[in-house]
C-alpha positions as a Markdown table, in Angstrom:
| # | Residue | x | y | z |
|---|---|---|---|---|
| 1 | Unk | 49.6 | -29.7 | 161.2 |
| 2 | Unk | 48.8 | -27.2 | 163.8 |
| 3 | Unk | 46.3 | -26.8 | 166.7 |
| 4 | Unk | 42.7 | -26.0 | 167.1 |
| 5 | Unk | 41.4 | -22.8 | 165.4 |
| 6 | Unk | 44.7 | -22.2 | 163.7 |
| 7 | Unk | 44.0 | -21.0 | 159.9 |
| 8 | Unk | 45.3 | -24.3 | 158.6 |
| 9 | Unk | 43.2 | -26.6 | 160.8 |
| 10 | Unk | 42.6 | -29.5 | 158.0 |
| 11 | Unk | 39.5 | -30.8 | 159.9 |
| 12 | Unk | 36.8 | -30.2 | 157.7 |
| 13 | Unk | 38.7 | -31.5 | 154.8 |
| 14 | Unk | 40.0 | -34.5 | 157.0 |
| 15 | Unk | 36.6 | -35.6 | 157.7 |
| 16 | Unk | 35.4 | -35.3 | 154.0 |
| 17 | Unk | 38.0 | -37.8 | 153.1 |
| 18 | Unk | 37.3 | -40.0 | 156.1 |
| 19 | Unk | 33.6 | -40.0 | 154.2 |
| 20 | Unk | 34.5 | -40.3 | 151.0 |
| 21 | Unk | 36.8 | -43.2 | 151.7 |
| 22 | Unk | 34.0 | -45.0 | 154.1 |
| 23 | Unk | 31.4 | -44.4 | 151.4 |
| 24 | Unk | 32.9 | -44.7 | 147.8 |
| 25 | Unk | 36.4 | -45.9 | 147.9 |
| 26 | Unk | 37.3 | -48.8 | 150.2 |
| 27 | Unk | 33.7 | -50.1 | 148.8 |
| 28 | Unk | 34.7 | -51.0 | 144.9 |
| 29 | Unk | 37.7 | -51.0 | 142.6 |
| 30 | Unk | 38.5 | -49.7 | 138.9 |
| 31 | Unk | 40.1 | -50.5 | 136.4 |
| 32 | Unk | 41.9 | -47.2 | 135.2 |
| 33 | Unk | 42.4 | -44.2 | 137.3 |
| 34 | Unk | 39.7 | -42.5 | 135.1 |
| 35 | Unk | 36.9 | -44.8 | 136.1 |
| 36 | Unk | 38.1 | -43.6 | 139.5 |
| 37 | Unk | 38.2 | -40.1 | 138.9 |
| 38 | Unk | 34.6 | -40.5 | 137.2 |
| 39 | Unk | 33.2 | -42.2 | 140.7 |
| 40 | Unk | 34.5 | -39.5 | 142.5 |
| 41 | Unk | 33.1 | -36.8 | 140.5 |
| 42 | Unk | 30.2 | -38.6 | 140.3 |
| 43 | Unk | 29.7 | -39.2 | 144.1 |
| 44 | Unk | 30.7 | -35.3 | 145.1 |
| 45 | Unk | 28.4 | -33.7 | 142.5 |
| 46 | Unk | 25.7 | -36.4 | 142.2 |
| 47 | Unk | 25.1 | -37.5 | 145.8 |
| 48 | Unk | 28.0 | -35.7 | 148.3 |
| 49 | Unk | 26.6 | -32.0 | 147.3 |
| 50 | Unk | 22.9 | -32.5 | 146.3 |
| 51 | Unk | 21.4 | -35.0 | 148.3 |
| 52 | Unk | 23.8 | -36.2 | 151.5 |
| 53 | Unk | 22.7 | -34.7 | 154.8 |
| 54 | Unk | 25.1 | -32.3 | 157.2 |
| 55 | Unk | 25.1 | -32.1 | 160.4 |
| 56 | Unk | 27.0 | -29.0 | 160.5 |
| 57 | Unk | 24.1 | -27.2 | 158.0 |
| 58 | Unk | 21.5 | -28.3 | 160.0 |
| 59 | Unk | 20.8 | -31.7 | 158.8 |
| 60 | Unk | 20.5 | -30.2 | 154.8 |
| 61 | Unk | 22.3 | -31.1 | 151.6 |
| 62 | Unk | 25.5 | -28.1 | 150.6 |
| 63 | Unk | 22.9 | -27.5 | 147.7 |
| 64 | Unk | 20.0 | -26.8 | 149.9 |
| 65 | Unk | 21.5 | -25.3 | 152.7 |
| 66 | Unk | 23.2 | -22.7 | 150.0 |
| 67 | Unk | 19.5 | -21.8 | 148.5 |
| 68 | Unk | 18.0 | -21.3 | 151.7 |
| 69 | Unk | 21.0 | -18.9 | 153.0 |
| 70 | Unk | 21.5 | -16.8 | 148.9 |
């Protein structure tokens, strides 16, 4: 879309969905696309936000990285 740096760089939000894919979808199926959007809202506020570690914050969770920085 356009180069490093640039203001719409998509590569933070490129590499979320390279993780959620690797860790939620290409492991199991659903029925309807609401069990689907209930797995995904389940995985970003029950284990993508609260407990999975960054790299980019340090090794902590969005949550805790946000407490320790407010």
């Amino acid at each position: 879309m356009s180069g490093k740096g640039n203001c719409y760089d998509n590569a933070v939000v490129e590499t979320f969905f390279k993780t959620i894919k690797a860790e939620l979808i290409w492991r199991d199926t659903w029925n309807t696309r609401r069990h689907a959007e209930m797995a995904i809202f389940h995985y970003i506020n029950g284990f993508y936000n609260p407990r999975r570690r960054h790299s980019a914050l340090g090794w902590k969770s969005p949550i805790a990285f946000e407490r320790k920085v407010a």
